[in-house]
Backbone bond lengths (Angstrom), bond angles and torsions (degrees), N, CA, C in turn:
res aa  C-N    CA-C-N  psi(-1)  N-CA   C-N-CA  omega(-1)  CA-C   N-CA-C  phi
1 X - - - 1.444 - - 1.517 108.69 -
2 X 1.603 107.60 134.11 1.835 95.51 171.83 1.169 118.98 -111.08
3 X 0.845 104.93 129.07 2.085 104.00 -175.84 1.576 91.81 -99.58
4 X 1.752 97.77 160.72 1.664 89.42 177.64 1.583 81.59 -164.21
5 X 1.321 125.39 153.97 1.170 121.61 177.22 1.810 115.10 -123.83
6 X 1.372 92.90 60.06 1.895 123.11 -165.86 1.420 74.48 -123.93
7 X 1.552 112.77 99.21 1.279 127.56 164.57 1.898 120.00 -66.26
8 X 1.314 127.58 -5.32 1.607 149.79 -177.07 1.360 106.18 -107.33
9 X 1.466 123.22 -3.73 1.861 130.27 -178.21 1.498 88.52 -50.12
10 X 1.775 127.55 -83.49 0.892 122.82 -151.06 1.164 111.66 -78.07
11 X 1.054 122.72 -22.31 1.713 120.84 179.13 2.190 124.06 -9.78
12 X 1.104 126.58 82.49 1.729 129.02 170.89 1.300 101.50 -65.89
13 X 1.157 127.60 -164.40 1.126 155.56 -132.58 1.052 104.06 -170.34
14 X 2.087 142.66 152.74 1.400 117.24 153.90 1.554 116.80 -72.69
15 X 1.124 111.41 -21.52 1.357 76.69 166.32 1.651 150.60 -87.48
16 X 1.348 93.24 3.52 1.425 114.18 169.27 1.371 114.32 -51.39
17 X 1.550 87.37 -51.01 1.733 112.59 -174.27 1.090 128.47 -57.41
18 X 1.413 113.88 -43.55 1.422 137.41 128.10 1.190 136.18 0.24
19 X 1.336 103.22 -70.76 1.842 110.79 156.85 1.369 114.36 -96.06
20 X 0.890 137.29 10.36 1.639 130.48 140.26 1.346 113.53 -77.38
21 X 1.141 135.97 -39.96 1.163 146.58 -179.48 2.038 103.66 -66.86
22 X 1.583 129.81 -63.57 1.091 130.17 138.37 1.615 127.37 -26.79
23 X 1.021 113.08 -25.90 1.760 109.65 168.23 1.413 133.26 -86.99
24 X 1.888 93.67 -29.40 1.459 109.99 173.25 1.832 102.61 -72.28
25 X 0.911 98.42 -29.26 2.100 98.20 -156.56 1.866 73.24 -83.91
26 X 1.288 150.87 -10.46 1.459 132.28 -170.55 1.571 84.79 -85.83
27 X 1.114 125.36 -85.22 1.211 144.90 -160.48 1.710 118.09 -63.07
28 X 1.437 125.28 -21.50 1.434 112.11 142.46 1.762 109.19 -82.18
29 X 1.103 147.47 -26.75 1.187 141.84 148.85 1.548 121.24 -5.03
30 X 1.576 106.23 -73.43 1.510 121.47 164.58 1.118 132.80 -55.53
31 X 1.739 101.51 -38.79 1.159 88.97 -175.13 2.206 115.02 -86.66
32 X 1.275 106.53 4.24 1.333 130.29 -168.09 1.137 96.44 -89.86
33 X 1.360 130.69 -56.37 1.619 149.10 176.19 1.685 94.15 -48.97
34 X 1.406 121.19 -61.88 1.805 123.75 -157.94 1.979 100.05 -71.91
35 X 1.723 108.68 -32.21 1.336 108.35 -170.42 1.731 104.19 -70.51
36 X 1.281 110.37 -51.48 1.911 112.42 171.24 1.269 107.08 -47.15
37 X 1.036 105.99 -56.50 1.577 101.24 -164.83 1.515 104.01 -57.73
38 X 1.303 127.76 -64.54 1.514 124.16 -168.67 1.999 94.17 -60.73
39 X 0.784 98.07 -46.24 1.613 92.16 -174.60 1.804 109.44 -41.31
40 X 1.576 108.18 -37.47 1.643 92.96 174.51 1.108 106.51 -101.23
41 X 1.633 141.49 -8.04 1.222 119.77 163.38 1.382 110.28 -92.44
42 X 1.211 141.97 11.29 1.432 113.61 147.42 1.628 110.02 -103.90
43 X 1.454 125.53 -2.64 1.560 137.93 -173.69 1.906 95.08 64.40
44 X 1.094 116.55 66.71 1.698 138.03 156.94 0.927 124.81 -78.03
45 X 1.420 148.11 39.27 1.479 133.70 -165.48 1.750 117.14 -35.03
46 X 1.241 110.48 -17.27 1.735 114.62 177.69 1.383 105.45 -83.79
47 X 1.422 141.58 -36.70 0.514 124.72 153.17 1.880 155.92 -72.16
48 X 1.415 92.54 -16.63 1.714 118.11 161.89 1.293 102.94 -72.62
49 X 1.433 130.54 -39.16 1.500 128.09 162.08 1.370 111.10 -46.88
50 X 1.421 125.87 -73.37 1.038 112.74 -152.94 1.738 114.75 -74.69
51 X 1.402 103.48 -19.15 1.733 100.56 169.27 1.413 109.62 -78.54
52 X 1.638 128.41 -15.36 1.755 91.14 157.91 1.496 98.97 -88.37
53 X 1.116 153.59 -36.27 1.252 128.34 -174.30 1.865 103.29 -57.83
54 X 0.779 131.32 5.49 1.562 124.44 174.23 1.451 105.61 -104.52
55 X 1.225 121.15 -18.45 1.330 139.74 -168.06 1.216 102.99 -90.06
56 X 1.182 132.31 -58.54 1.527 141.64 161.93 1.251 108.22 -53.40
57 X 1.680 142.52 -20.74 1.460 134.63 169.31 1.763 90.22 -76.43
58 X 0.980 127.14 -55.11 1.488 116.47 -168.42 1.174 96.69 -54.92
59 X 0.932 128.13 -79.37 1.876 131.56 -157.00 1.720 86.60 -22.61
60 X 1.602 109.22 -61.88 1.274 99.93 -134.91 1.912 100.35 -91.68
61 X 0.839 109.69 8.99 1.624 131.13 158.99 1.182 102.01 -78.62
62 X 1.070 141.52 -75.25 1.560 148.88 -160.25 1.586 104.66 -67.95
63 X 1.735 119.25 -15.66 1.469 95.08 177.95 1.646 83.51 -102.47
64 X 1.052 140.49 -37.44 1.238 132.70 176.21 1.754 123.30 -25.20
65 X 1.475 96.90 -55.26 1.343 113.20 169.56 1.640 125.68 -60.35
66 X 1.549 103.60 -50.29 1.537 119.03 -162.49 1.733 97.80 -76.53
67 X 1.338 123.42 -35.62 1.476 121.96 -152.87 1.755 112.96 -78.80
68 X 1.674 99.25 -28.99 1.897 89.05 171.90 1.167 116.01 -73.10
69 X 1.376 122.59 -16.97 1.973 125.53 162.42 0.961 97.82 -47.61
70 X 1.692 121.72 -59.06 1.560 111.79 -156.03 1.037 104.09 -80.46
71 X 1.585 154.07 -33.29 1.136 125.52 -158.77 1.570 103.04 -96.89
């Protein structure tokens, strides 16, 4: 572990944030897309749960990301 007491170490950028923010909405995406889907082909309600709750992290990732462009 490195500790450092250079308070500017972590410092991003928005647009860094940007594509971190764009990477999360890729990758809960899939995995939201793979949880529905198995949820109606095996009839899982735990799993149809948890792909809209993954579905609802994207949404709200993706406006997180998209909305300081727009304003």
């Amino acid at each position: 572990m490195y500790v450092s007491i250079d308070p500017n170490l972590l410092l991003i950028s928005g647009t860094d944030h940007f594509y971190l923010e764009i990477f999360s909405v890729i990758l809960a995406s899939v995995v939201s897309v793979y949880c529905i889907i198995r949820g109606f082909a095996v009839r899982d309600k735990f799993s149809f749960f948890l792909g809209l709750g993954f579905f609802a992290a994207v949404i709200i990732d993706g406006l997180h990301g998209f909305f300081p462009f727009l304003i």
